[in-house]
N, C-alpha and C positions, 0 to 999 in steps of 0.2 A: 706422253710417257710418264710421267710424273704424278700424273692422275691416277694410272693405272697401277705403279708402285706403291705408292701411298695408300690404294686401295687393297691391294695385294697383304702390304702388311697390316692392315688394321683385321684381316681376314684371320692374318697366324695367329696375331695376337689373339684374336677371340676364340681359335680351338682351342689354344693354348690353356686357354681360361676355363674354358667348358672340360677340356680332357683332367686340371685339377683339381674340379669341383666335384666329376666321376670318382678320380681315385680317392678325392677325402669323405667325402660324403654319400658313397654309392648306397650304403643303405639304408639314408635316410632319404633321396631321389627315389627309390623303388619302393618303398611305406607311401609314397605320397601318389606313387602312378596315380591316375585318373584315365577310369576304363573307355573307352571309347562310345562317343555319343553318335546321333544320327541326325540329320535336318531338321529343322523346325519349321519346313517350310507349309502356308496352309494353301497356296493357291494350287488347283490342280487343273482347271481348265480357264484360262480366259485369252482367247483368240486363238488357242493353241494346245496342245497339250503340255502340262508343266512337270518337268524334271523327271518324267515317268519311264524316261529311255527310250529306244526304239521299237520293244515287244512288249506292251503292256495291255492290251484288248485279246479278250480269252472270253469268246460263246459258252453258254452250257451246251452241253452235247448232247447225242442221243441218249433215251434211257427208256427200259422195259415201258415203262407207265406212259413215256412219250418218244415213241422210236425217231420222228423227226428231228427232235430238237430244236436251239434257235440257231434262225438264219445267219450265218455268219455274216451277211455283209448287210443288217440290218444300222449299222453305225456309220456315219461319216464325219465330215468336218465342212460345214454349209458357209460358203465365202458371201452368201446374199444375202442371211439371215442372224440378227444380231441383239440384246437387248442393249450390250455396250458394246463399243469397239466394233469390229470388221469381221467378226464369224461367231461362229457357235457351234455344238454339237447335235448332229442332225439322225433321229431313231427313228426308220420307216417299220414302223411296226406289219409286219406282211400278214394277206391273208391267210383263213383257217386250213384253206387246202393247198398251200403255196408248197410244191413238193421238197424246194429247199430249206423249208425250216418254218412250223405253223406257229412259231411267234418271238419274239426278240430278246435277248433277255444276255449279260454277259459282267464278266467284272474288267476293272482298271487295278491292274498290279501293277506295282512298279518293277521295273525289269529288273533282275537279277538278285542272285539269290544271297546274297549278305546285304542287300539294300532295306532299305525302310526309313521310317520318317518318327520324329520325335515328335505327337500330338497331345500329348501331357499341358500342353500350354492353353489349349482350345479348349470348348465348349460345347461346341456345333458343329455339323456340314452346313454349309447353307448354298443356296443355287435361286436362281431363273429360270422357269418353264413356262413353256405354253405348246397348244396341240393344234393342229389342223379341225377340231373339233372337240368339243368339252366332252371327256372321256377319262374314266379312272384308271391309273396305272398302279398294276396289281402289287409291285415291290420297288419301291429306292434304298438304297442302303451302303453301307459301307463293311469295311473286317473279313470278308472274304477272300481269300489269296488262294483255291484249291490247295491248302496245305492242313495248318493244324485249325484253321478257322475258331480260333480263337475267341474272338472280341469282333463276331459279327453282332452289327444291328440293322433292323429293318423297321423302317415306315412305310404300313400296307393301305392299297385303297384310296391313292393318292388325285383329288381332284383338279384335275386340269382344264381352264380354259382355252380358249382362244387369243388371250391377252397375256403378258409377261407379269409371271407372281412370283413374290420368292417364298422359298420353301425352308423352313426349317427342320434338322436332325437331328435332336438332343445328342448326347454324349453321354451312357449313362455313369461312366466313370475313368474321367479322362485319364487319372492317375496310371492306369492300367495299361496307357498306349506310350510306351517307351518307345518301343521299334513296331510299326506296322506296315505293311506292303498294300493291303486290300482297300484302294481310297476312295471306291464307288462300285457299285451293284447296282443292277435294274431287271427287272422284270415287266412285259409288259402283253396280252395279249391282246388278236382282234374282238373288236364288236359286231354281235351278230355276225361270226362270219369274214368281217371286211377289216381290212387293214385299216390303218391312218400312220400319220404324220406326229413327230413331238420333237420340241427343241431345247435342248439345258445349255445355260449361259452362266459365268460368273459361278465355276462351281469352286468351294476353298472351302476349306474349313477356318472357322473363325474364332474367333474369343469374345462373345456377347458380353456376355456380363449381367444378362437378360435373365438367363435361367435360375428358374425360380421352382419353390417346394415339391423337392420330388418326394414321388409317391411310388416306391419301390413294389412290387408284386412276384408270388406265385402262386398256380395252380388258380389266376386269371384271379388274384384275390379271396379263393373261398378257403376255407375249412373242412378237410377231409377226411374222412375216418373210413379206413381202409383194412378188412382183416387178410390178412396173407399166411405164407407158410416159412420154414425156415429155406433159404439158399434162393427164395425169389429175389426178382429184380424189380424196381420201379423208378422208372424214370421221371423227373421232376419235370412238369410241362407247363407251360402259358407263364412264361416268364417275360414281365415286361417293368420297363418302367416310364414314370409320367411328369413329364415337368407342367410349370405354367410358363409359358411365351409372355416376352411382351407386351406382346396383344390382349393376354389376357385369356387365349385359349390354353386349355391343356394339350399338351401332346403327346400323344404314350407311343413307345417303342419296343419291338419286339427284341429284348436283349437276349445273348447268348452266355449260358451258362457261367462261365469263366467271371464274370463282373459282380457273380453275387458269391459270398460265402454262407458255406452252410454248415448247420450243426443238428446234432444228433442230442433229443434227452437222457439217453441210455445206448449207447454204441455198442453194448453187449446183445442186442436186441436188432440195430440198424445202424448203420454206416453210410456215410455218403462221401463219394466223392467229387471233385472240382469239378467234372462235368454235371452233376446231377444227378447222377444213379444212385440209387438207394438199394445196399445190399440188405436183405435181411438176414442175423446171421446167429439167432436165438430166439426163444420162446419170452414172451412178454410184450409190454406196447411201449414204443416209443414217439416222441414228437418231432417231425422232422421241421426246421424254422428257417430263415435266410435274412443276411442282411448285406444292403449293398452299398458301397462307401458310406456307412456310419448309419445307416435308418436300415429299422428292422421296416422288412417286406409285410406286406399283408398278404397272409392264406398259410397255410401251414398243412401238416397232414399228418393225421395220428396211425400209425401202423402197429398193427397188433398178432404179431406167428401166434399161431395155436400150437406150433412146433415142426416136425418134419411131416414130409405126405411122398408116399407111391409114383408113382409115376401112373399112367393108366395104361391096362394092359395093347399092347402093340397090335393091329390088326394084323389080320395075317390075309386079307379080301389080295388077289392080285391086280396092280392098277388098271389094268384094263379091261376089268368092271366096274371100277368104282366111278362115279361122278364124288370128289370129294369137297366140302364146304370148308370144315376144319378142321386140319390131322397134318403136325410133321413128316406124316408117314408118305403121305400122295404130293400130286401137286392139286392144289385147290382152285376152283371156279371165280371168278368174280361175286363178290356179296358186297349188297350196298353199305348194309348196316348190322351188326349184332347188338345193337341197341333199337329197336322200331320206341317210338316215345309213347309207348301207350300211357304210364302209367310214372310212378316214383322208381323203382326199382332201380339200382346200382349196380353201375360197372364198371369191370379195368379188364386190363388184360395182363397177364401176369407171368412169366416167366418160373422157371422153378429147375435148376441144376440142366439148362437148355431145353429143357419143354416147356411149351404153349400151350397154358388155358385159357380160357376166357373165367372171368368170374363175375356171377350177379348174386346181389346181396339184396334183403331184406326185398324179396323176389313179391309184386304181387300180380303182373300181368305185363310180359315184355316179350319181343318178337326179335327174331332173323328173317329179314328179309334180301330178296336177289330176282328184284327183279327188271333188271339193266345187264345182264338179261334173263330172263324164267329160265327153270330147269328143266329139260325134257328127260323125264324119265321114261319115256318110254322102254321096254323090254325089262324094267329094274321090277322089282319086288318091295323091299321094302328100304325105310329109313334106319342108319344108327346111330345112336352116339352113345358117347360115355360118361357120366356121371359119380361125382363124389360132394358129400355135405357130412359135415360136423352136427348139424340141428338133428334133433327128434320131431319128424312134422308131424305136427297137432290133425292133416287132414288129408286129404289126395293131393297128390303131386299130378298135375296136365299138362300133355306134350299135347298138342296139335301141327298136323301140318293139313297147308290148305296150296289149292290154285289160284289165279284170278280170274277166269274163264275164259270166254269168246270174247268178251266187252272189252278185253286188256285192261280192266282196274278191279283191286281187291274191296271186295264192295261187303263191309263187315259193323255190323250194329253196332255203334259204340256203347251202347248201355248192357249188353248180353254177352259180346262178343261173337256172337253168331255168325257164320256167312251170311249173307244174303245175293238175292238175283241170281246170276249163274253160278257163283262159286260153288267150289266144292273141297269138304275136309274128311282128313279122319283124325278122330283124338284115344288117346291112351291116358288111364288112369294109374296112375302107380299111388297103392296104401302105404303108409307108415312103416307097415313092415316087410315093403316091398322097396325099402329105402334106407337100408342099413347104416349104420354111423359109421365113419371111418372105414370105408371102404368102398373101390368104384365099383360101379354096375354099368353092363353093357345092356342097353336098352336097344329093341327090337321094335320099330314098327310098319306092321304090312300094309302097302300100297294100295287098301282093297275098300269095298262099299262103295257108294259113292263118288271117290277120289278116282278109283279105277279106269273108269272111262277119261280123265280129265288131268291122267299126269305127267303131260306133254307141256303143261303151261306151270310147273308149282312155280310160290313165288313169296314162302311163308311158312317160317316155323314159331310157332307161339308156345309159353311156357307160362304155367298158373299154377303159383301156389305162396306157403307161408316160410319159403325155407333160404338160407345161403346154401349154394353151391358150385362147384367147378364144372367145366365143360370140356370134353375133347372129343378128338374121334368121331365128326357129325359128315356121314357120306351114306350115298346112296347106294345100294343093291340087288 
């Protein structure tokens, strides 16, 4: 009893103390709060899963592009299989036509929605894998949480033995990760076809101390000069950055917008924001530049409005005659490419006050093609699309479209551009002055000569000349 009195009072005593430290000092205690931190912890998998709650495995789901999605029970916890310790995490990647899911792929959040982890301290994810077969796994990564996905990063193309390696994940800017939830990512599909087997061990994030010269990127490191109009959009792409390992190899990572800053030479002209988007929002050129924890990126992009543009005028075809290719107006077919690589010719795709154009520049021989799968136009007459350019062209403007015949390939000279063997085309010449400045033209072309008999297979629009211009509205008739 004595113990417990004695303990009792030395308790009063200390609110006592605390409650007149409150009244004399309350607000210089509240100047000093210290806001609330988050774990620092790095391990997330080793024999078990670590601190991640009870709900933290989340599939991608189905989606238009892949109505299966991944198999939800592609993931386990393998009590046979280990590089240390007594288990591991076990990915049956399933086959292509497996009707629960044609291939594996999911994140690790941590459960619940004020949680996260203070990775500020770190450097790397690092792990142990190996496969049932030496086989590339298409995504590892970490920063996605299905929310604002913030400070994701991904290492693609990832080679896997049959023997236990470890894997390193740069961090391109640890600074950045105060609170995160999203502590691993994967992707991975079958070969030829056929499932396998892969196992990660020992996954944490770490503090090497290893990483060395990064080499910060956009726009995959090049230099781009891009003319646009006023109110488009462009979104900043191929953003990565590259450390050296250890080892001595480089590692480059695919980072997510949020790790780089970016700036504008003329924000009267062009603005960007924290994800990457570039507004354009005035006449003139500006340079768009980034730099990510302290090093400027390499690549940049010089955007140049000529000023405002039209929209192009709105078909009025009802959908159900059209097969359409390109047009907010329809819904459009499958197209492999609006870039075939014939030649140098430039492109993007550009946005403008919510319409889609395509735009190619400094045009001398570039192609649309679809053919995964060809077009049957049968019953249709002819092709259309829309067209607008700022150039005076110096000579004909050439649309062609062509088939690929009976043979299924497009079988075309490369030095002429001509069909050859079965194919069949028809081409359209438009003059100089059949190509106005500053204003679109609805171009007409009839399905006929030639092509007639044979446009149940097209699978090819080609365009030859010396000029910049916008594209829309490209459907059949």
């Amino acid at each position: 009893m004595k113990n417990i009195h004695y303990t009792n009072t030395r308790f009063s005593l200390l609110l006592a103390f605390i409650f007149s430290v409150f009244a004399s000092c309350e607000r210089d205690v509240s100047d000093d709060v210290a806001f609330a931190t988050f774990p620092a912890t790095g391990d997330i998998f080793t024999d078990t899963p670590v601190g991640l709650g009870t709900n933290f495995y989340f599939p991608y789901g189905p989606s238009p592009e892949n109505p299966p999605g991944s198999k939800p029970t592609a993931w386990s916890v393998d009590d046979e299989v280990s590089f240390i310790g007594e288990a591991s995490m076990r990915f049956d990647v399933p086959n292509a036509d497996d009707p629960e899911g044609n291939f594996a792929g999911a994140i690790f959040r941590i459960d619940g929605e004020g949680s996260g982890r203070d990775l500020s301290g770190f450097d790397a994810l690092t792990f142990y894998a190996k496969a049932s077969q030496n086989v590339n796994i298409g995504e590892f990564g970490f920063g996605e949480d299905f929310g604002e996905n913030k400070y994701v990063v991904t290492r693609q193309n990832v080679a896997l033995t049959t023997n236990w390696v470890k894997y390193t994940i740069p961090i391109p800017d640890p600074s950045k990760l105060v609170r995160e939830r999203g502590m691993f990512r994967y992707s991975a599909g079958a070969v030829d076809g056929l499932g396998f087997t892969f196992w990660v061990d020992e996954l944490r994030f770490e503090k090497l101390g290893t990483i060395a010269q990064p080499q910060p990127a956009i726009f995959n490191g090049n230099d781009l000069v891009q003319q646009t109009f006023n109110g488009s959009n462009i979104l900043i792409n191929g953003l990565t950055q590259t450390y050296n390992l250890e080892s001595g190899i480089n590692q480059t990572v695919v980072a997510a917008p949020s790790y780089f800053t970016f700036s504008s030479s003329d924000p009267d002209v062009a603005q960007v924001s924290e994800l990457g988007a570039v507004s354009v929002v005035g006449p003139g050129t500006s340079e768009i530049t980034a730099i990510l924890a302290g090093v400027r990126a390499k690549g940049s992009l010089a955007v140049t409005s000529t000023g405002t543009i039209t929209s192009a005028p709105v078909p009025t075809a009802p959908a159900a005659e059209v097969i359409s290719l390109f047009s907010n107006q329809y819904t459009n077919v499958p197209v492999d490419t609006f870039r075939a690589d014939f030649g140098s010719t430039g492109f993007s795709e550009i946005t403008v006050n919510g319409d889609d154009f395509k735009f190619y520049s400094s045009l001398d021989f570039v192609g649309i093609q679809f053919q995964n799968p060809t077009i049957d136009a049968t019953g249709k007459s002819s092709l259309f699309l829309d067209i607008y350019t700022n150039d005076v062209a110096s000579g004909n403007f050439q649309i062609q479209v062509r088939d690929r015949g009976a043979n299924g390939q497009l079988d075309t000279d490369i030095f002429t551009g001509n069909p050859i063997e079965d194919d069949a085309e028809v081409r359209l010449d438009l003059t100089p002055a059949e190509l106005p400045v500053g204003q679109w033209i609805t171009v007409e072309i009839p399905l006929n000569g030639n092509l007639a008999a044979q446009k149940n297979n097209l699978a090819q629009i080609v365009f030859v000349g010396g000029i910049d211009f916008l594209l829309d509205n490209v459907y059949i008739r």
